[in-house]
VOGU-3710 file (C-alpha; in Angstrom, 3 decimals, decimal comma):
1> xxxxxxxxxx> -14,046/22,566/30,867  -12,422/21,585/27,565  -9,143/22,232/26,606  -8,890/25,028/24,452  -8,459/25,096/21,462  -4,758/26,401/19,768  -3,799/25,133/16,251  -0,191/24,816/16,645  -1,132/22,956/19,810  -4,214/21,025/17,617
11> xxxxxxxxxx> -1,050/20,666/14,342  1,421/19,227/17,263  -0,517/16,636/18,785  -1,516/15,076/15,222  1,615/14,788/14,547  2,621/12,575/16,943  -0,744/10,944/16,198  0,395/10,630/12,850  3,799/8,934/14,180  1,653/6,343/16,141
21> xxxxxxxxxx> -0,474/5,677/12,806  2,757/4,939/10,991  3,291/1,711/13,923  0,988/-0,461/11,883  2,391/-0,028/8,202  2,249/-3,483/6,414  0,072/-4,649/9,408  -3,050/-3,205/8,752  -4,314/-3,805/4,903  -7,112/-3,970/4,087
31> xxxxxxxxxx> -7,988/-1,218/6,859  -6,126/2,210/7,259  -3,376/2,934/9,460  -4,872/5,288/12,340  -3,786/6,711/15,751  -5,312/8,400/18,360  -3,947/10,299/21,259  -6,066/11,463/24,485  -4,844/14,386/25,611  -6,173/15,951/29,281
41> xxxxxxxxxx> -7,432/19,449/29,970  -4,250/20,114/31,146  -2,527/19,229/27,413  -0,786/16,152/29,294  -1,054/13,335/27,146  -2,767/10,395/28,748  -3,009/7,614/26,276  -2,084/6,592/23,103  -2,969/3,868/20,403  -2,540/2,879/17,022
51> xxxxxxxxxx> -4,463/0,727/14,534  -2,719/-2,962/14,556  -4,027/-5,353/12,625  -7,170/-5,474/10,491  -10,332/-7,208/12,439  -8,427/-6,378/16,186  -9,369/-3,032/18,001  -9,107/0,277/15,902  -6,742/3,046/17,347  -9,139/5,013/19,173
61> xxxxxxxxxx> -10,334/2,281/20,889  -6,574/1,205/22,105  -6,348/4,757/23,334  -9,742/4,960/24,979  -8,751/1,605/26,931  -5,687/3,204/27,830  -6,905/6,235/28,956  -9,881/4,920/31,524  -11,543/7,967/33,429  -9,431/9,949/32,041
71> xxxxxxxxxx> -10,390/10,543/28,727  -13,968/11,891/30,647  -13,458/16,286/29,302  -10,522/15,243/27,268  -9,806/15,795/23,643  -9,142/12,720/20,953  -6,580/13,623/18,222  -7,076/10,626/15,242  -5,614/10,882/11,930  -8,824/9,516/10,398
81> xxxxxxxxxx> -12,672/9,922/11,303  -13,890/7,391/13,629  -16,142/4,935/12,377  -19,894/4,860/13,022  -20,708/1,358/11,516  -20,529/-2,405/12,643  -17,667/-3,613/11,044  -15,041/-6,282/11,947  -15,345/-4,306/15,339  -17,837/-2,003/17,215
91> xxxxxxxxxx> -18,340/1,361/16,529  -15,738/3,647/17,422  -17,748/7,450/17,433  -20,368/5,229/20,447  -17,374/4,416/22,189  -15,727/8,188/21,994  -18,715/9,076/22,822  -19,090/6,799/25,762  -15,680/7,740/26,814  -16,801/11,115/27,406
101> xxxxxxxxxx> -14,244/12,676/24,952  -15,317/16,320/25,148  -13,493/17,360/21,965  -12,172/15,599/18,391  -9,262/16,483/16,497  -9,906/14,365/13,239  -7,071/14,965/10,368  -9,467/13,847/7,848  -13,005/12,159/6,511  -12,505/8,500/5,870
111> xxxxxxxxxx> -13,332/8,337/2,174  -15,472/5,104/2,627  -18,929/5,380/1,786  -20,460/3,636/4,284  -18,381/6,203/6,893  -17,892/9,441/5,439  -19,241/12,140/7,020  -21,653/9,764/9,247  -18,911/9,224/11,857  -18,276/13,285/12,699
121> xxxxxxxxxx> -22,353/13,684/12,644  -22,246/11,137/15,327  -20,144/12,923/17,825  -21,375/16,055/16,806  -24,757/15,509/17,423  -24,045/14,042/20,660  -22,295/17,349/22,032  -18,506/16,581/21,199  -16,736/20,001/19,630  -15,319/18,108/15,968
131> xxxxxxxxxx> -12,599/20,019/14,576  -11,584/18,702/11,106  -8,887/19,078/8,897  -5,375/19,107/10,703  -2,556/17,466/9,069  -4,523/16,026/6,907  -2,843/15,908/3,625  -0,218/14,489/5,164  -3,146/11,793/6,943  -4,113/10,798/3,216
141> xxxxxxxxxx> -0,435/10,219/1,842  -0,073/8,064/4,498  -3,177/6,175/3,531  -2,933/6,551/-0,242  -3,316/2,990/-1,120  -6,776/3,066/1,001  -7,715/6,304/-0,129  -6,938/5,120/-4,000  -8,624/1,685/-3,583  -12,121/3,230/-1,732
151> xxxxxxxxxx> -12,288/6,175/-4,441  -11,320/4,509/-7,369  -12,600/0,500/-6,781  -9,000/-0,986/-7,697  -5,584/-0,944/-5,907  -3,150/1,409/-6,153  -0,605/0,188/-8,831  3,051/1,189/-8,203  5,229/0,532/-11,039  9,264/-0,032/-9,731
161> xxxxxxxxxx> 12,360/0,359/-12,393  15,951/0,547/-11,759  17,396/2,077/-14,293  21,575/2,447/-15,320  23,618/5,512/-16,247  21,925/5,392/-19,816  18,506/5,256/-18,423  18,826/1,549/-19,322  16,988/-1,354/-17,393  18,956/-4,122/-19,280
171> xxxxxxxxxx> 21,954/-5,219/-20,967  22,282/-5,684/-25,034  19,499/-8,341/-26,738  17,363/-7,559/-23,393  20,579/-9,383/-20,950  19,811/-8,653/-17,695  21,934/-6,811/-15,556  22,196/-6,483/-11,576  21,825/-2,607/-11,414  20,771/-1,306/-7,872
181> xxxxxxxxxx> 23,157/-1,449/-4,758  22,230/-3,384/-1,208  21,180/0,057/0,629  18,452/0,300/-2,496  18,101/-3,705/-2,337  17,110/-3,155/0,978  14,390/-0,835/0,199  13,223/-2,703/-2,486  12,183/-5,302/0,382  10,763/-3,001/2,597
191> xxxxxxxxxx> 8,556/-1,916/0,158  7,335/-5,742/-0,469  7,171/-5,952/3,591  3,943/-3,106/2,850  2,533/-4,213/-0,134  -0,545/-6,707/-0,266  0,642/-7,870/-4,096  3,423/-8,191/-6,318  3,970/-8,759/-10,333  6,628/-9,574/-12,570
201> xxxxxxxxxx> 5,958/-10,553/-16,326  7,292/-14,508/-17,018  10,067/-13,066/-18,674  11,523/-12,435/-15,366  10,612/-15,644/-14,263  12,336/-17,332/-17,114  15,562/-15,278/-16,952  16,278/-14,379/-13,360  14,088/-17,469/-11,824  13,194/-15,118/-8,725
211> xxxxxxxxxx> 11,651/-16,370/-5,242  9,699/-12,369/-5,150  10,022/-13,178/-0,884  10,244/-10,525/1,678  13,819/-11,232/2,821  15,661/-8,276/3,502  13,267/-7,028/6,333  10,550/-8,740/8,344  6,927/-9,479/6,433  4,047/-9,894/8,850
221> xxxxxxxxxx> 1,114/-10,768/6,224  0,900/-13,013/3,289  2,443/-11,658/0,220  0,319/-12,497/-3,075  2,907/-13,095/-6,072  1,794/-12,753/-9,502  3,189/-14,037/-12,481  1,681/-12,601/-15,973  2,090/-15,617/-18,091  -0,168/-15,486/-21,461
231> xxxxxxxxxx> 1,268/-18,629/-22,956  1,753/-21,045/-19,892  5,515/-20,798/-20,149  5,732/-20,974/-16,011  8,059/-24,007/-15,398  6,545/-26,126/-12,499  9,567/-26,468/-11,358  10,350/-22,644/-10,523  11,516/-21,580/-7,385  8,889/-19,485/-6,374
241> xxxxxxxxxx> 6,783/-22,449/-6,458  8,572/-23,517/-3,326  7,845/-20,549/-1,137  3,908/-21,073/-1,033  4,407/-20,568/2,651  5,380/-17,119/1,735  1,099/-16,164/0,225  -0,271/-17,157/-2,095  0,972/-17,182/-5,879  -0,708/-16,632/-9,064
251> xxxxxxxxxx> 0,105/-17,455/-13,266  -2,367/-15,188/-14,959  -2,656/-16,799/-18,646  -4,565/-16,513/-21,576  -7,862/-18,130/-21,741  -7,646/-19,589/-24,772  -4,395/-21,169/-24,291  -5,739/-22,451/-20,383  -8,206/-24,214/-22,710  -5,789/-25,673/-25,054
261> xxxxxxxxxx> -3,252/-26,932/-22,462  -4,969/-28,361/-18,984  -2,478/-30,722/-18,384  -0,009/-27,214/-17,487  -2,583/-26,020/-15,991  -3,331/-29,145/-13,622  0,755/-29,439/-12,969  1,078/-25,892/-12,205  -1,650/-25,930/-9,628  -0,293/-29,212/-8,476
271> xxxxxxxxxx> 3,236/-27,458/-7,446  0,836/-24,943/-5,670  -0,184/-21,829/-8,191  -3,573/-20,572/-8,597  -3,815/-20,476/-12,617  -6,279/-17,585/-13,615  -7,612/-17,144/-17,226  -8,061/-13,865/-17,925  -8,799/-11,722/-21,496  -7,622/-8,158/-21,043
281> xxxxxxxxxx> -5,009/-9,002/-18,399  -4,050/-6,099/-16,417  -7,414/-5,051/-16,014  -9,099/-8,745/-14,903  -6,485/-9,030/-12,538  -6,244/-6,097/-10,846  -9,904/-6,292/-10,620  -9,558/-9,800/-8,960  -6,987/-8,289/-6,050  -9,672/-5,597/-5,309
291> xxxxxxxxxx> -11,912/-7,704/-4,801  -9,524/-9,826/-2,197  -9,336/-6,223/-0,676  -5,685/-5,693/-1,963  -4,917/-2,572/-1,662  -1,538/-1,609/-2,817  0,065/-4,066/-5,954  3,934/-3,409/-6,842  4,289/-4,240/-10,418  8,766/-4,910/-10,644
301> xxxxxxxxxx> 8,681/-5,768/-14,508  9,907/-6,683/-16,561  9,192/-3,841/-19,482  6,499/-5,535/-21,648  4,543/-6,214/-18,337  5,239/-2,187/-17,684  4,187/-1,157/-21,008  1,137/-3,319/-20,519  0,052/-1,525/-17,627  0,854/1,605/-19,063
311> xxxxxxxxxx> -1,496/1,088/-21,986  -4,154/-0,212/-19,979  -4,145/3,327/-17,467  -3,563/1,560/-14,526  0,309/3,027/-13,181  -0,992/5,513/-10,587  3,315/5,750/-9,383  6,699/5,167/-10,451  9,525/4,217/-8,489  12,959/4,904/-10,690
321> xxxxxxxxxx> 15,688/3,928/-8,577  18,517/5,543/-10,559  22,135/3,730/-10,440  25,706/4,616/-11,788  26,121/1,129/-13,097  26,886/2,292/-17,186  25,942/-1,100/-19,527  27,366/0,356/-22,705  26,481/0,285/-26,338  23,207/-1,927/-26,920
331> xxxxxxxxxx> 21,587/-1,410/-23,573  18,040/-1,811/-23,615  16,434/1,982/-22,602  13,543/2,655/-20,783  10,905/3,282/-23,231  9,544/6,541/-21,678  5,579/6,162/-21,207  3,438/8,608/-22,381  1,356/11,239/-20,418  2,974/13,409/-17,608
341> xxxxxxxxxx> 4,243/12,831/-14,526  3,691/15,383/-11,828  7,148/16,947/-9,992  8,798/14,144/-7,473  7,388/13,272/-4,492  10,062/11,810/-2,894  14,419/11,661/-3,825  15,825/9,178/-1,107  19,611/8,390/-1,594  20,482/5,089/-0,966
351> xxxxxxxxxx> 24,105/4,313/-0,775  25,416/4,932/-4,274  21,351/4,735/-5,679  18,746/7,520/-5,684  15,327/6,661/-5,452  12,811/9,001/-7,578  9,057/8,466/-6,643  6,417/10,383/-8,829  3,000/10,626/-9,098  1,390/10,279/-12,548
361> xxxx> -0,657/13,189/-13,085  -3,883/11,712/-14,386  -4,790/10,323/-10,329  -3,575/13,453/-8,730
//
């Protein structure tokens, strides 16, 4: 006998399947987060797991373990289809199978190719009841960066201003200013504890001389750090040069002037950067991350690196954390980019701050 079935019961459960997926945020990249509950005939649930780290067990699996003999009639709520392919690990849709799951809650289709669809045929054709759909909007905002870098074949490319009374994101002649309070400073770092990259233009560099670690909160993977550097202006001597045990890092210049200057080159990689020449440089290097499987790339400025970005169609969100702080006559405004931007998707206050995420509307 299966459980059956009851759609606030079915919208219930993946929620708190959705709270398990959440467990492995900043764990997980390149894979998705996922979690799975096994829930009896009864509606007790018997087992729960979440996705951890990318190559150990998926989340279905953790909850299959879990659940023994017990999952045999039961139903499996995941937040994202069950893979049918040999991956990093087994197949997961054999081992529901195997289980004896009787019936699958999936929130949504994983949007990879060599998945989609082939997964929920699996179970289906081997007499498990697939119900699919529940939650699962709220399955793909939680896997957005996955979702974007599957469907479009590059990361997802958040671009992150603070911005003063004036809508102003430095001082007069370009001085930069100290804008956003430590309740949004603190944010600002849990959002590099989830990323898989981060940019700043070598203006930043030159001016602020920034370390771009995870400090604020705890950072379980390697954090890339890029510098966009056309004319090989990095000093060797930087200070984010001495946190290689922090990921990797990365001075994307100019071919041309890589050419011209290899003794910069050789010093740079000597204090521990990985010098890339690239042409059209947004594009080449965002191109390069995908193909490391980054997922998710935080571009922090400073404004020509934004602009750049923005004329190259690659800011898929914006992350305006708006501050009191006034800088008076001269401040530098935020040149507004063009297209549209679709209505916010998030307004988080933080302490005296306000965080304003949007989506722009050409990827949504």
């Amino acid at each position: 006998m299966v459980m059956l079935a009851d759609p606030d019961r079915d919208r219930e459960f993946m929620r708190r399947a959705l709270i398990h997926a959440a467990r492995g945020r900043g764990r997980t990249s390149p894979n998705p987060m996922v979690g799975a509950l096994v829930v009896d005939r009864d509606g007790v649930v018997v087992a729960t797991g979440h996705h951890e780290r990318a190559g150990e067990p998926h989340a279905e699996i953790h909850a299959l373990r879990a659940a023994g003999d017990r999952a045999r009639g039961a139903t499996l709520y995941c937040t994202l289809e069950p893979c049918s392919h040999q991956g990093r690990t087994p197949p997961c849709a054999e081992a529901v199978v195997a289980a004896g799951i009787a019936r699958a809650v999936v929130a949504t289709r994983d949007p990879n190719p060599v998945v989609s669809g082939r997964g929920l045929l699996y179970l289906a054709t081997h007499g498990v009841e697939v119900v699919v759909g529940v939650r699962a909007d709220e399955a793909a905002a939680l896997n957005r960066a996955f979702f974007h870098a599957v469907t479009e074949a590059r990361p997802l490319v958040i671009a992150k201003i603070a911005l003063s009374a004036e809508a102003a994101v430095a001082g007069a002649g370009g001085r930069p200013v100290a804008l956003t309070s430590m309740p949004a400073n603190r944010h600002v770092h849990v959002v590099r504890a989830e990323i898989d990259a981060l940019a700043v233009g070598i203006g930043t560099v030159l001016a602020d001389d920034p370390r771009l670690t995870c400090r604020l909160t705890y950072r379980e993977r390697p954090l890339t750090r890029i510098v966009f550097d056309r004319r090989l202006r990095m000093p060797a001597h930087a200070a984010l040069l001495a946190t290689r045990e922090a990921g990797p890092i990365v001075v994307a210049a100019a071919t041309e002037q890589c050419a011209a200057a290899p003794d910069r080159v050789r010093a740079l990689e000597d204090a521990g950067a990985e010098v890339w020449p690239v042409g059209d440089a947004p594009r080449e290097v965002v191109a390069a991350l995908h193909a490391r499987e980054h997922r998710l790339l935080l571009v922090e400025g400073g404004p020509r690196l934004h602009d750049a970005f923005w004329r190259a169609g690659l800011v898929d969100v914006v992350q305006q954390y708006l501050t009191p702080v006034a800088l008076g006559a001269g401040a530098l405004p935020w040149a507004q980019p063009p297209g549209r931007f679709m209505p916010p998707a998030r307004v988080v206050p933080l302490g005296p701050d306000v965080l304003v995420e949007t989506h722009v509307h050409r990827t949504h």
